[in-house]
N, C-alpha and C positions, 0 to 999 in steps of 0.2 A: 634859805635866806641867811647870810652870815653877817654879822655886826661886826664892826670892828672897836673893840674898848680901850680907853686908854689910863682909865683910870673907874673909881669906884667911890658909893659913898656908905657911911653907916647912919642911919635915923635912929636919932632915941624920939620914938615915936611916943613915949609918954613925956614927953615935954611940950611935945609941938600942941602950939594952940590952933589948929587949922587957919593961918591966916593970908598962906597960899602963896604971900611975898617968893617963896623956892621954885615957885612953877612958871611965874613969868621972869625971873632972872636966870633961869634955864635955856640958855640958847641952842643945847641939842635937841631940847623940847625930850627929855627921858624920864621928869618926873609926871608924875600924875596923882591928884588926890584920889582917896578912896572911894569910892561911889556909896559901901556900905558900911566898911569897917570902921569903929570910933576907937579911940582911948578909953581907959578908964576912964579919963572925966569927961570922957563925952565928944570931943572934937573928933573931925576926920584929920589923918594925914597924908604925908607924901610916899607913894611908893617908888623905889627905881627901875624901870626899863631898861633894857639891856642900851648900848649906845653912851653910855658916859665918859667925858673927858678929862673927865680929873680938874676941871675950871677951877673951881673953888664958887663959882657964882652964889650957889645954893650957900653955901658958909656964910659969906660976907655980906648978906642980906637977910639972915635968919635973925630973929630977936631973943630967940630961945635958945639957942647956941645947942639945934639938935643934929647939926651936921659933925661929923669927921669924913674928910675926904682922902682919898689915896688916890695916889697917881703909879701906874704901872711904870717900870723901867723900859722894856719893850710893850708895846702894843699888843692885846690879844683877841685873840677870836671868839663869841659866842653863835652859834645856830642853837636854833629848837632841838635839833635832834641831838649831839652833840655835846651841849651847854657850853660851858669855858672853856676853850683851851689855851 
């Protein structure tokens, strides 16, 4: 199965106060809370799934400003077996 990416993001995951606003303003639907993993202070956050576009959604609706996004010049590829190319 190959994704196609077109961008990326980085979480400063000790910021985020798990308040999930990043998973419904995600239109590729690639974030996902943790199920088990907390912060040190306790919250879950968002991890990224392959599939990202570089939106900026997750940014512009974060209150904790734990987004930076990238956006690739060309488009690339991840599979499982693979990873990026």
């Amino acid at each position: 199965m190959n994704v196609r990416i077109r961008g990326t993001v980085r979480i400063d995951t000790e910021a985020c106060k798990g308040c999930e606003l990043c998973i419904e303003a995600c239109k590729p639907e690639v974030l996902e809370m943790t199920s088990t993993s907390t912060n040190t202070r306790g919250y879950r956050y968002p991890e990224l799934l392959p599939g990202c576009t570089g939106c900026r959604a997750c940014a512009d609706v974060c209150p904790d400003f734990c987004f930076q996004v990238y956006r690739f010049d060309e488009p690339r590829t991840w599979s499982p077996e693979e990873g990026l190319r």
